[in-house]
N, C-alpha and C positions, 0 to 999 in steps of 0.2 A: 575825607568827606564822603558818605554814603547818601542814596536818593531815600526819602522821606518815602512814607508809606502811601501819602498820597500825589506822589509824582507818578506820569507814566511808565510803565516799563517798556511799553514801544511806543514809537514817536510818529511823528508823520512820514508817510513816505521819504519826503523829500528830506528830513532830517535825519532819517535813516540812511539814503543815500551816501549824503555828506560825512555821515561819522563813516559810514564804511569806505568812504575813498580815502579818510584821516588815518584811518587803521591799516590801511594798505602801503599807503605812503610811513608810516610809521615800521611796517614791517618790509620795507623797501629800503630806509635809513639803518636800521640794525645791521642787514644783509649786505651793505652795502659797506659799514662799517667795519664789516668781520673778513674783508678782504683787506685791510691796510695791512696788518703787519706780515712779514715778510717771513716765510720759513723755507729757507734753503735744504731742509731734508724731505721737501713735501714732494710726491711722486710725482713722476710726469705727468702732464696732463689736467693736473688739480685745478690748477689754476685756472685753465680755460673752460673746465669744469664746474665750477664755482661762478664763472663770472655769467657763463650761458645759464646759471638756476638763476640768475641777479637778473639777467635782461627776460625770464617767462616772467617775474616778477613785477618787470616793469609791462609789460604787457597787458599784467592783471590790473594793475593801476591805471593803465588807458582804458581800459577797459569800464571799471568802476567811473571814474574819468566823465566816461560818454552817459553812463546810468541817472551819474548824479546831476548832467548837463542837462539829459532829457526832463529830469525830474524839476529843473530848477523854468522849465518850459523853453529853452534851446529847442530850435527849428531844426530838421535834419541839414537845411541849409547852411547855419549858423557850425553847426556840427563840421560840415564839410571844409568850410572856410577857414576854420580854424585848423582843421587836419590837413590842408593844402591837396584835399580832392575834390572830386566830383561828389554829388549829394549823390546820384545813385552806388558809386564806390561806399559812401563813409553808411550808408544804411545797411549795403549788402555783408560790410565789413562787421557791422554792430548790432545791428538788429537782434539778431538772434540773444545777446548776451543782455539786450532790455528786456526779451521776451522771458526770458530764463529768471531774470531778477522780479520779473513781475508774477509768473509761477510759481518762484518760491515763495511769494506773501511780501514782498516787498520791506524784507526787513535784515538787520545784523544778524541779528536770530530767531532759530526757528520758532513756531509758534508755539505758547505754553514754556519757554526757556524760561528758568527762574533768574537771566542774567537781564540789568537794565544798559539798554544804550543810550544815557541819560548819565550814566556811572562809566559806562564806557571812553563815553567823552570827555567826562572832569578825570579818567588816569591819562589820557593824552593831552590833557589839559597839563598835568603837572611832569611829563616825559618833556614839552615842550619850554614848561616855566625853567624847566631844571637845564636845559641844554644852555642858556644862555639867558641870566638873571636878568636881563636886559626886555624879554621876552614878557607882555602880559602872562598874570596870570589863569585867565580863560579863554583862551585865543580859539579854544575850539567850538567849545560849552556857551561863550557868550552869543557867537554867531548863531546860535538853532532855534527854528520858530518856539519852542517848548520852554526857552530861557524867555525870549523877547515878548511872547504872545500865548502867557500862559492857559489863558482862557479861553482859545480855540481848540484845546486836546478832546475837549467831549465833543466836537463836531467830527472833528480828526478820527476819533474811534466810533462814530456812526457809520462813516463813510466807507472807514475801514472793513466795519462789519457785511457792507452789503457787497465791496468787492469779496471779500473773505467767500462768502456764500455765492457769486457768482464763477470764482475759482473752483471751487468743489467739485458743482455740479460741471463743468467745464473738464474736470480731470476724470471725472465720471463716465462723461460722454469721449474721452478720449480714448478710453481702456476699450470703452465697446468700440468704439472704429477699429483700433488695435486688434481689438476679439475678430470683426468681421473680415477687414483685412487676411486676417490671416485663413479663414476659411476659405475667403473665395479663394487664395492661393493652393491650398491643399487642394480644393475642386477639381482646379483649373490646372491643376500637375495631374491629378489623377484621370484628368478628360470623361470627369460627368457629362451629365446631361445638360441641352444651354437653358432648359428653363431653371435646373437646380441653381445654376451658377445664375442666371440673371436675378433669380430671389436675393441673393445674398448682396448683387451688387443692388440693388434695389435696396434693399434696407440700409447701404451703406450710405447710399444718397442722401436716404432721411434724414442718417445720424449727421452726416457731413451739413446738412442743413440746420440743425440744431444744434450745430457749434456754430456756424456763421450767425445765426439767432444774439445766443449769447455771448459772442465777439464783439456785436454792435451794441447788445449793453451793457458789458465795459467800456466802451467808448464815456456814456455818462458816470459809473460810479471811477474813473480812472482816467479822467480828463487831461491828464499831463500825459500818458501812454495812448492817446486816442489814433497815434496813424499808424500803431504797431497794430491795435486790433483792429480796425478797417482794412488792415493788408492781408489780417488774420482771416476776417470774414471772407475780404473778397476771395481770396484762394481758395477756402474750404467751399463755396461757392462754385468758384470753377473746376472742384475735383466733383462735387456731385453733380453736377451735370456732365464730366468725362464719363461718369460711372451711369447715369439714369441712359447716357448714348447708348452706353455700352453693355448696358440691361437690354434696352431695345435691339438691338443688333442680334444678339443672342436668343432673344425671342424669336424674333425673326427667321434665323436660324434653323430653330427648334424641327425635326421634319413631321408632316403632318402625316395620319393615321391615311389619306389617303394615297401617297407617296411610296413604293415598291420600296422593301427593305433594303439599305444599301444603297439608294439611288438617289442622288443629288443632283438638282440644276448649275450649270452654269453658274447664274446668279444666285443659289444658296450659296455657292462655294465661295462666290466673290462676298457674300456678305459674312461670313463665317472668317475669311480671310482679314476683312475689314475689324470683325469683334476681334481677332485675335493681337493683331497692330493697336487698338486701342486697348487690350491688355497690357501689351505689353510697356507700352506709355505712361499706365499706373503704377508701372514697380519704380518709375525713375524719378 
């Protein structure tokens, strides 16, 4: 069975989720399968070789696991309790790999793939029927909003499109923080001058503010990922104002035209000292 021309080819978040935690576990059963039979000529080593690529595997599948929990609106609470940690453990443990699935456009596949994950889940659909006839046969494909609630896919792809275009401009501004970073470091090795380097940290602030901006409006078009970007904001937040300090410090700095060449106070030194420790705080 092939998806109709008018089915979606990508689905809601959250049903993307789920097919991709299906696919994992599906390629977790294979791999896990291909360690039963036994060969006595296999080199040393294989085995426990084999079985450490089995358990990153299963890693990957906690992993997806956590994406698809968060997607289905599990609390990091809920999360934690389940994982038998602390919520601030199972966030610092997972976070990053919501973050990541939600930067890649929250889908199986990339966007514009001419593959549907729609079709992806009626072949795990029938890997599953086939294992044991016993087994429905949609056990995957029935469970997804897109079987059950076919007429929410064009809101589904509204929504989709305004995170889509808040992702963009979000990786945009990232490249330029990226860009800036990296100048004020070349500067600040070369030991410019502090008002050259406070420009640069200066603009980095802004940009760092105009990611926190657009953190908090993925918070609405991405309401199931809303404390990843809140965590997103507030950070980028508290790195621009490390950096607007640390502008000002630098100004500070700066010695003034009526100031003997070479001669510095006390207190420039101490405040020069000061920009230099809050440098160094931003590489870490």
């Amino acid at each position: 069975m092939t998806d109709t021309p008018d089915e979606p080819r990508v689905l809601s978040p959250r049903d993307e989720a789920r097919v991709l935690f299906a696919y994992e576990v599906e390629r977790l059963r294979k791999e896990a399968l291909g360690l039963l039979p036994i060969d006595p000529a296999a080199p040393h080593g294989e085995r426990l070789r084999r079985t450490l690529a089995l358990k990153r595997i299963v890693d990957a599948v906690v992993e997806c696991a956590v994406v698809a929990e968060r997607e289905e609106g599990t609390t990091w609470s809920q999360v934690a309790a389940a994982a038998g940690i602390s919520k601030q453990a199972a966030h610092e443990r997972w976070t990053s790999d919501v973050n990541a699935w939600a930067a890649s456009g929250r889908s199986l596949y990339t966007r514009g793939s001419y593959h549907s994950t729609l079709e992806a889940a009626r072949r795990l659909d029938r890997v599953y029927a086939d294992h044991d006839p016993r087994h429905p046969q949609d056990a995957v494909s029935s469970g997804l909003d897109a079987v059950r609630f076919p007429g929410a896919a064009a809101a589904e792809a509204a929504r989709r499109e305004r995170a889509t275009d808040l992702h963009t401009r979000l990786n945009v501004l990232n490249k330029q923080v990226s860009t800036a970073y990296k100048k004020w470091s070349l500067l600040d090795d070369a030991g410019a001058r502090p008002e050259a380097r406070a420009e640069v940290l200066t603009r980095l602030a802004a940009l760092l503010e105009e990611v926190a901006a657009l953190c908090e409006e993925l918070t609405g078009a991405e309401p199931e990922l809303a404390d990843e970007h809140r965590d997103n904001a507030e950070q980028a937040r508290r790195n621009s104002a490390s950096r607007r300090e640390h502008a000002e410090l630098l100004a500070g700095a700066a010695p003034t035209e009526a100031a003997p060449a070479g001669a510095a106070s006390d207190a420039d030194r101490g405040v020069a000292e000061k920009a230099s420790a809050i440098g160094r705080e931003a590489h870490r």
